[in-house]
N, CA and C atoms as a LAMMPS dump frame, in Angstrom:
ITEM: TIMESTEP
0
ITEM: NUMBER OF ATOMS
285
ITEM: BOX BOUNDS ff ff ff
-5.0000000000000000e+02 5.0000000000000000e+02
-5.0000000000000000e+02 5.0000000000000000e+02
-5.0000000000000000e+02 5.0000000000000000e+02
ITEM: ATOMS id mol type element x y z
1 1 1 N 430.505 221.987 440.64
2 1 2 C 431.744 221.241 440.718
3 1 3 C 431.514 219.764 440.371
4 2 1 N 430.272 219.338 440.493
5 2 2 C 429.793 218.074 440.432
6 2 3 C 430.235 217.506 438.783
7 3 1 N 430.403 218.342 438.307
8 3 2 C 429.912 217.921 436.831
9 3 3 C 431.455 218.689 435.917
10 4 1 N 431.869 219.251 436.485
11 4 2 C 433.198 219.861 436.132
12 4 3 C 434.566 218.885 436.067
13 5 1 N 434.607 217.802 437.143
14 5 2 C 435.848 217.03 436.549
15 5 3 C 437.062 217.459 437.31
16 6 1 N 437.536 216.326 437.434
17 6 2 C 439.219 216.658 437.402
18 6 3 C 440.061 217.736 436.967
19 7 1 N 440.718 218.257 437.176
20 7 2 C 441.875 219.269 436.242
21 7 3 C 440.755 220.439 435.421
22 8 1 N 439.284 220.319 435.641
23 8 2 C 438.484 221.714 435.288
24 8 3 C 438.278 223.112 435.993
25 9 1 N 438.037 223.527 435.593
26 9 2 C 437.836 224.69 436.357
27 9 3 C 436.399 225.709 436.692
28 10 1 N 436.149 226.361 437.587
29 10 2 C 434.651 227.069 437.924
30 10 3 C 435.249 228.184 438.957
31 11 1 N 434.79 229.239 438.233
32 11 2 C 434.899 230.823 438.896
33 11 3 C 433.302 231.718 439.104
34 12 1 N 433.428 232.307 440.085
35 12 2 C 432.299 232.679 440.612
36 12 3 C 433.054 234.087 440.711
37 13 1 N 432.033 235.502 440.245
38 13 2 C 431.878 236.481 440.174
39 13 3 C 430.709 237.346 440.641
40 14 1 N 431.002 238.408 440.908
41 14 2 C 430.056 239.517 441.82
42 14 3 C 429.82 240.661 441.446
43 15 1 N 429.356 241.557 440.984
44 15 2 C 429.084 243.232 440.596
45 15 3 C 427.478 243.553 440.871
46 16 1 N 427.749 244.784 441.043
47 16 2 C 426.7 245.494 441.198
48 16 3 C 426.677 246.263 439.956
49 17 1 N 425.485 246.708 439.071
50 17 2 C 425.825 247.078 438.494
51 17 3 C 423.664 247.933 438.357
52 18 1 N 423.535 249.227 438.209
53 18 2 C 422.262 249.373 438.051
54 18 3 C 421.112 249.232 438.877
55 19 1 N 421.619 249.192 439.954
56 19 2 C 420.582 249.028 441.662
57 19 3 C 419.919 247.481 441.517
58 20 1 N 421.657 246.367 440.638
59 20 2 C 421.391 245.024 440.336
60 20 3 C 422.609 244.015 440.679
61 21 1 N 422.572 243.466 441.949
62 21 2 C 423.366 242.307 442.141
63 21 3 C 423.341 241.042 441.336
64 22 1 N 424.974 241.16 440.42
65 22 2 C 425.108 239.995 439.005
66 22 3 C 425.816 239.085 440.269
67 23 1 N 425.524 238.027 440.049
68 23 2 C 426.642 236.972 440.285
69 23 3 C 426.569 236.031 438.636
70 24 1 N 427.895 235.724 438.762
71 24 2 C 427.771 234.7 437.206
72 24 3 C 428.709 233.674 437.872
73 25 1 N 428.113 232.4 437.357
74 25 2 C 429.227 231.326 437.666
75 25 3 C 429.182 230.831 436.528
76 26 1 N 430.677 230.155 436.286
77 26 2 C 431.068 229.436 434.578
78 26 3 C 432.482 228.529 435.043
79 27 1 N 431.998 227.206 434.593
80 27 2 C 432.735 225.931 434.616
81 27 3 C 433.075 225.556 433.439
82 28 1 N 433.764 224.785 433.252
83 28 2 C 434.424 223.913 432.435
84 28 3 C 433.818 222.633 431.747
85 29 1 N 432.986 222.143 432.779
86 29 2 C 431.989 221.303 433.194
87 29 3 C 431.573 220.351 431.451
88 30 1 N 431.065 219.687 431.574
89 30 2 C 430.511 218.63 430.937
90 30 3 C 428.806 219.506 429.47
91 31 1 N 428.435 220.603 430.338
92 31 2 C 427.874 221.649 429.457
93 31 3 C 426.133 220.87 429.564
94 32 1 N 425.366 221.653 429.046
95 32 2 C 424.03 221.268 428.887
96 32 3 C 423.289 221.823 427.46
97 33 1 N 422.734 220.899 426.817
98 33 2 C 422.193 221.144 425.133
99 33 3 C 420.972 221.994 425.826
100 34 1 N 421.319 222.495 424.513
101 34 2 C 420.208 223.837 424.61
102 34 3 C 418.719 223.447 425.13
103 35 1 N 418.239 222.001 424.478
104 35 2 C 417.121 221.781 424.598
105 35 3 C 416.346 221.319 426.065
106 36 1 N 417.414 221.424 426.61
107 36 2 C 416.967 220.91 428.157
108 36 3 C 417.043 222.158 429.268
109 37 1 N 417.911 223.648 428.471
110 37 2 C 417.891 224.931 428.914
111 37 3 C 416.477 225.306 430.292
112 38 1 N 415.371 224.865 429.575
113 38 2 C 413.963 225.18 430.837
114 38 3 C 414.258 224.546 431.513
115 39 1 N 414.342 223.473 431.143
116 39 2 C 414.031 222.114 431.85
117 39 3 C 414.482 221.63 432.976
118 40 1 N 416.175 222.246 433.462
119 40 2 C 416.813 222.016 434.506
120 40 3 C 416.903 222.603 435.561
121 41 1 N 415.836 223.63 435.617
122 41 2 C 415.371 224.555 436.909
123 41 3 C 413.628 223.855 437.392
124 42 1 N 413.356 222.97 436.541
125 42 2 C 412.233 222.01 437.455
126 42 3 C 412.715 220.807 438.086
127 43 1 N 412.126 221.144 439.326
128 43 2 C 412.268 219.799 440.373
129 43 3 C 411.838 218.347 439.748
130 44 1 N 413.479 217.313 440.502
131 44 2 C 413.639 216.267 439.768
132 44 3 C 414.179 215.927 437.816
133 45 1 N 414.759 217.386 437.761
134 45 2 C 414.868 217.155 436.43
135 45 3 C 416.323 216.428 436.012
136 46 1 N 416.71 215.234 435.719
137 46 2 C 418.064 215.079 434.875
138 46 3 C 418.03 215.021 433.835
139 47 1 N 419.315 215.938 433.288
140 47 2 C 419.767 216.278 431.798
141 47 3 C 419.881 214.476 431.307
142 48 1 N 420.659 213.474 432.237
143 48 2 C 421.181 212.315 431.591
144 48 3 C 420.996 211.517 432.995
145 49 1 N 419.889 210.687 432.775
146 49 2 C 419.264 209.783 433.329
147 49 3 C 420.259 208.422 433.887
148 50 1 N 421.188 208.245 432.958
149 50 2 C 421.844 207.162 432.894
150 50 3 C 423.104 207.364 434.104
151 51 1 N 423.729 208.969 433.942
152 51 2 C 424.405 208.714 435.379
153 51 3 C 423.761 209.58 436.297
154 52 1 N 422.94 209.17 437.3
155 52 2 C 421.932 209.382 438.306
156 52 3 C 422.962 208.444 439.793
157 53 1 N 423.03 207.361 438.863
158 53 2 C 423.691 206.471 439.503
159 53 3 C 425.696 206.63 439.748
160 54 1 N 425.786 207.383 439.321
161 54 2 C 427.498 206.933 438.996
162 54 3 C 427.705 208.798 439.856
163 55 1 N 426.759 209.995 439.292
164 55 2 C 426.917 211.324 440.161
165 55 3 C 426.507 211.128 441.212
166 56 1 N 425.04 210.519 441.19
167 56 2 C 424.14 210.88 442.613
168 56 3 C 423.258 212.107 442.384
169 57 1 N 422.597 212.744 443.282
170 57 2 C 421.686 213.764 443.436
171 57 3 C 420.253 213.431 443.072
172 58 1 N 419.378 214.536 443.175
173 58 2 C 418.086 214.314 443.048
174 58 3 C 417.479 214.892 442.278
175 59 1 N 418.497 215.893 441.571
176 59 2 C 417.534 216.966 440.656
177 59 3 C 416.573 218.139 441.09
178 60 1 N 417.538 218.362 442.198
179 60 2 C 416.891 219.258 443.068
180 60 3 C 417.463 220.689 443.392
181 61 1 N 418.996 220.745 443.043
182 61 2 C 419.874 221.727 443.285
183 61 3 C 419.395 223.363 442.482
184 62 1 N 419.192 223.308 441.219
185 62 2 C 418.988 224.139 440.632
186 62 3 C 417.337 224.219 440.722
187 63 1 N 416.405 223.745 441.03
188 63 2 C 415.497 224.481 441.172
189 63 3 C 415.367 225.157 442.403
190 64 1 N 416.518 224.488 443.642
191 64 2 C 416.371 225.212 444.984
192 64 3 C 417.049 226.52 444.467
193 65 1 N 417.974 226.451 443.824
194 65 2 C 418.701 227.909 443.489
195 65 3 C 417.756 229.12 442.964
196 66 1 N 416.725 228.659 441.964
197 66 2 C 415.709 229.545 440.936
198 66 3 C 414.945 229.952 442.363
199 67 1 N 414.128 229.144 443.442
200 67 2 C 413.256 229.661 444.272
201 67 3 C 414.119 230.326 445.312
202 68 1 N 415.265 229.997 445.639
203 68 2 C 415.934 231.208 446.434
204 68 3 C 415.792 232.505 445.688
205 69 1 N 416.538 232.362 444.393
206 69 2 C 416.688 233.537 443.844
207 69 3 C 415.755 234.671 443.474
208 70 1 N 414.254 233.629 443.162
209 70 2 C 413.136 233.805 443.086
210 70 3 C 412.258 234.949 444.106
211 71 1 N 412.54 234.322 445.222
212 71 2 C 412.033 234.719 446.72
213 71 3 C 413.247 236.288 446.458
214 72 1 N 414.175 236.628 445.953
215 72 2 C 414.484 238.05 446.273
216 72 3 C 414.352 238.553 444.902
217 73 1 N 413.133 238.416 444.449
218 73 2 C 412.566 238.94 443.149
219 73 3 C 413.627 239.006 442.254
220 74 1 N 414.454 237.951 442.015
221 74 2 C 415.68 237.69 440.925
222 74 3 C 415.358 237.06 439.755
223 75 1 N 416.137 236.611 438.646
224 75 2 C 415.851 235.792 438.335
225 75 3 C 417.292 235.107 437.901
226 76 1 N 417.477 233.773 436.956
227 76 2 C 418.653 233.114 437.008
228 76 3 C 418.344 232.573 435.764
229 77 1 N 419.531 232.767 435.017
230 77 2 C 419.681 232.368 433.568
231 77 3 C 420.845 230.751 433.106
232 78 1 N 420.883 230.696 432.271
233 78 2 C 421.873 229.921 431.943
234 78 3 C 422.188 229.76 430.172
235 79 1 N 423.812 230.235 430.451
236 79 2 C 423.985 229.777 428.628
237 79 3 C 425.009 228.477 428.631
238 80 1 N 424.665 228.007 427.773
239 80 2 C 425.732 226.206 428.134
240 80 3 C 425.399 225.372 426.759
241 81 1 N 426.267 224.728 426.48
242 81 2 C 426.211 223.897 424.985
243 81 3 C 427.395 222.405 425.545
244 82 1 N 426.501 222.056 424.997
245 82 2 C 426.862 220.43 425.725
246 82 3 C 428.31 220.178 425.397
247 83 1 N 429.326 219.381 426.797
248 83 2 C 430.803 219.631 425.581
249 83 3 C 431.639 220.9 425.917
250 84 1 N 430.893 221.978 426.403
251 84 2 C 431.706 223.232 426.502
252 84 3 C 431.306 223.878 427.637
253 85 1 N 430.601 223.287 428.245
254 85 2 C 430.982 224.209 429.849
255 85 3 C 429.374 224.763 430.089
256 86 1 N 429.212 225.51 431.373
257 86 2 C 427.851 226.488 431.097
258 86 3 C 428.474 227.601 432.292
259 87 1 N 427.384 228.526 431.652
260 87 2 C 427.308 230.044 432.545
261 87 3 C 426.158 230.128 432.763
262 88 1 N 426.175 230.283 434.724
263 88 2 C 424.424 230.563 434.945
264 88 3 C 424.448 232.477 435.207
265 89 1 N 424.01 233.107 434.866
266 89 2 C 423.602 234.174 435.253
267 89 3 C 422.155 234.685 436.157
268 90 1 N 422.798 235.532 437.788
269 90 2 C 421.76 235.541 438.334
270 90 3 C 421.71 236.733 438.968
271 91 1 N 420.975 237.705 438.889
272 91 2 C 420.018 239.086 438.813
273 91 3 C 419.437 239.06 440.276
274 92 1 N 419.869 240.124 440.906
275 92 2 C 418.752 240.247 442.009
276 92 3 C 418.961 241.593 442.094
277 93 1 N 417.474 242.492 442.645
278 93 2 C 417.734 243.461 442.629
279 93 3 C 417.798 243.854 443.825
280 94 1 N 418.675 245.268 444.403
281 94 2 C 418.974 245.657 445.378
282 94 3 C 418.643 246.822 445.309
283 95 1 N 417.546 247.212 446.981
284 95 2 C 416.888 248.07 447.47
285 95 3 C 417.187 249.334 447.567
C-alpha cells in the first residue's frame, strides 16, 4: 500500500491449487524495473534511494516476507515493470 498511492488499488488472492497454497498480491503501485527483480528480497535493499526519506522504511519488509515464506518451504516471486504496478506470487506447499 506504501507505494500504491492515492485513488490506486491492491487485491490479495488465495487458492489452493495441487497440494499448493497461491496467494498473489497485485497493486497499482509505482512498479519495479526488472533489473532490481533479485535485488528487493535482500535485506536493506531500496529500489530508489532518494525517497527513503519522503516513504520511510528500512528495506526490510520483503525480505521478512521471502524468510517467512521461506521457513514453510515456499517460495515468492514477483512480476512488475516500473510505471505499471507489480504482482508478487507466493507458493507454499501444503501437507
Amino acid at each position: 500500500m506504501k507505494y500504491t498511492g492515492n485513488g490506486g488499488e491492491a487485491h490479495l488472492s488465495f487458492s489452493v491449487r495441487d497440494k499448493e497454497l497461491l496467494i498473489t498480491m497485485t497493486d497499482t503501485g509505482v512498479g519495479i524495473s526488472p533489473e532490481d527483480h533479485d535485488q528487493i528480497f535482500e535485506r536493506f535493499y531500496r529500489v530508489d534511494k532518494a525517497r527513503t526519506r519522503q516513504v520511510g522504511g528500512h528495506g526490510l519488509g520483503l525480505p521478512i516476507a521471502k524468510w517467512i515464506v521461506e521457513s514453510y518451504k515456499g517460495t515468492i516471486q514477483v512480476s512488475s515493470e516500473k510505471g505499471k504496478g507489480s504482482t508478487f506470487f507466493i507458493k507454499i506447499p501444503i501437507k
